[in-house]
Every structure is written in structure tokens, then in C-alpha cells.
C-alpha positions as CSV (number, residue, x, y, z in Angstrom):
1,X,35.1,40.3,17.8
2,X,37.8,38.0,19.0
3,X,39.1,35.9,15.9
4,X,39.7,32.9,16.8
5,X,40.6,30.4,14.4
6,X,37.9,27.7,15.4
7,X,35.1,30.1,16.4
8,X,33.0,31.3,12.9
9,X,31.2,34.3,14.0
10,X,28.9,34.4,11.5
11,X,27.5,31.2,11.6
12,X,27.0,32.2,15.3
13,X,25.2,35.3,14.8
14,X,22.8,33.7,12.0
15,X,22.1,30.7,13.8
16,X,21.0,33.4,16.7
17,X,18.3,34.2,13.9
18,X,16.8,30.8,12.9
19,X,13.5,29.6,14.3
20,X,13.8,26.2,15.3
21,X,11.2,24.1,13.4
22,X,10.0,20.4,14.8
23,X,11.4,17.9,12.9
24,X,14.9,20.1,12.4
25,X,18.5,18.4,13.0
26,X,19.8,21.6,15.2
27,X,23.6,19.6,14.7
28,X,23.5,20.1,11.1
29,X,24.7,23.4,10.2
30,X,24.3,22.6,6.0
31,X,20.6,22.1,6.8
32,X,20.8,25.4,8.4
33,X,22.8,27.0,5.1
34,X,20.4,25.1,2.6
35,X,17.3,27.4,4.0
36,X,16.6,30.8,3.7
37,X,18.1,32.5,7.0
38,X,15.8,35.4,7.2
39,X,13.1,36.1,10.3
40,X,9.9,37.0,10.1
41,X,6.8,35.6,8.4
42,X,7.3,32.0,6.7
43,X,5.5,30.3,4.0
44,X,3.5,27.3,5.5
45,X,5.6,24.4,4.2
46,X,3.5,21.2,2.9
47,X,2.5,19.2,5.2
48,X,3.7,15.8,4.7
49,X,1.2,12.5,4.6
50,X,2.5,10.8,7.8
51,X,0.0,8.1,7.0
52,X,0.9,4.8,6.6
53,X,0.9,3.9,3.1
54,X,-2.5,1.5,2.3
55,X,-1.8,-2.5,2.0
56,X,-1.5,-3.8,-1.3
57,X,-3.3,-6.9,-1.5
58,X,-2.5,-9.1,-3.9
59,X,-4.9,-10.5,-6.3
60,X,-6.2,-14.0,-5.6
61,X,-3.8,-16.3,-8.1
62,X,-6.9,-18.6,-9.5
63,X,-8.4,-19.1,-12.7
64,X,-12.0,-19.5,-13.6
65,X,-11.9,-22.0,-17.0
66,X,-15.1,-23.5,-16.7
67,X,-18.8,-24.4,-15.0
68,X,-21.6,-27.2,-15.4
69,X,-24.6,-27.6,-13.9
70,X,-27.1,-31.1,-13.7
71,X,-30.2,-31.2,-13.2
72,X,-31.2,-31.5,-9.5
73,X,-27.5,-30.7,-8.5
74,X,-25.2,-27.3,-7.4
75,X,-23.8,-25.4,-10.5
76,X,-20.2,-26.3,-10.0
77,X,-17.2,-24.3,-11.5
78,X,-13.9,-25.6,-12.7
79,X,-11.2,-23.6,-10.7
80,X,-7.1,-23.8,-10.8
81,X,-4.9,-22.3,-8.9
82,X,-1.0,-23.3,-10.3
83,X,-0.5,-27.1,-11.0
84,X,-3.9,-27.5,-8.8
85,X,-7.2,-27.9,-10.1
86,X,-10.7,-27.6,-8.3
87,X,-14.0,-28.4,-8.9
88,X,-16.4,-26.2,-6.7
89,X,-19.9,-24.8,-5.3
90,X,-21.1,-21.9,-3.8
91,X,-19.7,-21.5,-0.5
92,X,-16.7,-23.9,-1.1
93,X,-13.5,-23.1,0.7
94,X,-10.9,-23.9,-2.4
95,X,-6.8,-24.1,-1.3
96,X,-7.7,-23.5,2.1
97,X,-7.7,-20.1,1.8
98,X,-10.5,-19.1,-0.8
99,X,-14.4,-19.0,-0.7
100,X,-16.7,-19.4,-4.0
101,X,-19.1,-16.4,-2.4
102,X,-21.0,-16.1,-6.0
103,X,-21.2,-18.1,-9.3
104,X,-22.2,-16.4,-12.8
105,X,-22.1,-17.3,-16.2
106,X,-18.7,-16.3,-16.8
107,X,-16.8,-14.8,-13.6
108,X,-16.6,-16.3,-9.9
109,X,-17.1,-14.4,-6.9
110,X,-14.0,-15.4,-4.4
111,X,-13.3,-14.2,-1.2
112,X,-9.4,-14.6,0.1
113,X,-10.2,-15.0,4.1
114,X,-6.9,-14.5,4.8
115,X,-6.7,-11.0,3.5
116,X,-9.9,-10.5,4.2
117,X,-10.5,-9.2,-0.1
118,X,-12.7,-10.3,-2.9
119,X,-12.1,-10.2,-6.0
120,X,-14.1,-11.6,-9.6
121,X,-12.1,-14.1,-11.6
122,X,-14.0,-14.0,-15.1
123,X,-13.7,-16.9,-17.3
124,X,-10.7,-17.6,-19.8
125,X,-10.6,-19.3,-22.5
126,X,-8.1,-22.0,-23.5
């Protein structure tokens, strides 16, 4: 072999021996030098989850601090969301954003419609 100051051989001939795997950089020769240079039967390497991850959705920022009910009338619940403070019945659309989907004794069904999520706010106490 000819030795030629910017020619490695070796490299050469052991790159001859690598199977080219999708997903490889064939540019990189470190890559090439991390992994195991041998032929022949390979472990099968994990597959990687190339699904997206899931969406977290944020919980709905509200608290539930209260209901009352009159006779003849809707239950009505006592809802605040920051400095803001709602009084509500089933099927009320709170902040613009939030539903009252179901009223209990001590939690509140709410549906955010822009994230399309529910989530039950139970009552707190002051």
C-alpha cells in the first residue's frame, strides 16, 4: 500500500466493512469509530418512539368556593378565576372560555372549550 500522508488505509478498508444503517451520518467517521466495526449478524437496536410527544393541557385556573340554591331557582355556584369572580349555572359559559357541564355538592364539572378538556374543581375552603 502506497503511504501517503493524507490517505489512512485503515479507516478505508474498515469503512469497506460497515453496513450503512438509515438514519447514519456516512461523513462522520467518529460515529463510525464509536460502533463496533465487525460484519455479520447485529443486535436489533431499540427502536425509538418517533411519536409526537402527547399535549399537556393545562388545568383550568378556577376555583370552586361556594354554591346556593333558592327555592324555585338554578343551583348556582360561586366561581373565581384570578382577581375575577363568577356566579354561575349549569351550562354557563364563565371567562369566555369555560362551561359549568355539572354541579355537585362540593366539586364543579368544567369544560375548557378551547382545549377541548374537563376537569372537576372541588370546593376549597377559606
Amino acid at each position: 500500500m502506497d503511504s501517503s500522508p493524507g490517505l489512512d488505509w485503515d479507516t478505508l478498508v474498515n469503512s469497506r466493512k460497515i453496513v450503512y444503517e438509515l438514519g447514519r451520518n456516512i461523513f462522520d467517521m467518529q460515529q463510525v469509530a464509536k460502533k463496533d466495526t465487525i460484519s455479520g449478524p447485529r443486535e436489533p437496536e431499540s427502536k425509538i418512539d418517533d411519536r409526537p410527544p402527547a399535549p399537556i393541557v393545562p388545568s383550568i385556573p378556577v376555583t370552586f368556593y361556594g354554591s346556593v340554591k333558592k327555592q324555585g331557582d338554578q343551583k348556582k355556584v360561586f366561581l373565581q378565576n384570578g382577581e375575577r369572580v363568577f356566579i354561575a349555572t349549569l351550562g354557563s359559559i364563565i371567562d369566555r372560555r369555560y362551561r359549568v357541564l355539572q354541579i355537585e355538592a362540593n366539586s364543579v364539572l368544567l369544560e375548557d372549550m378551547l382545549m377541548n378538556n374537563r376537569q372537576t374543581i372541588f370546593l376549597t375552603t377559606r
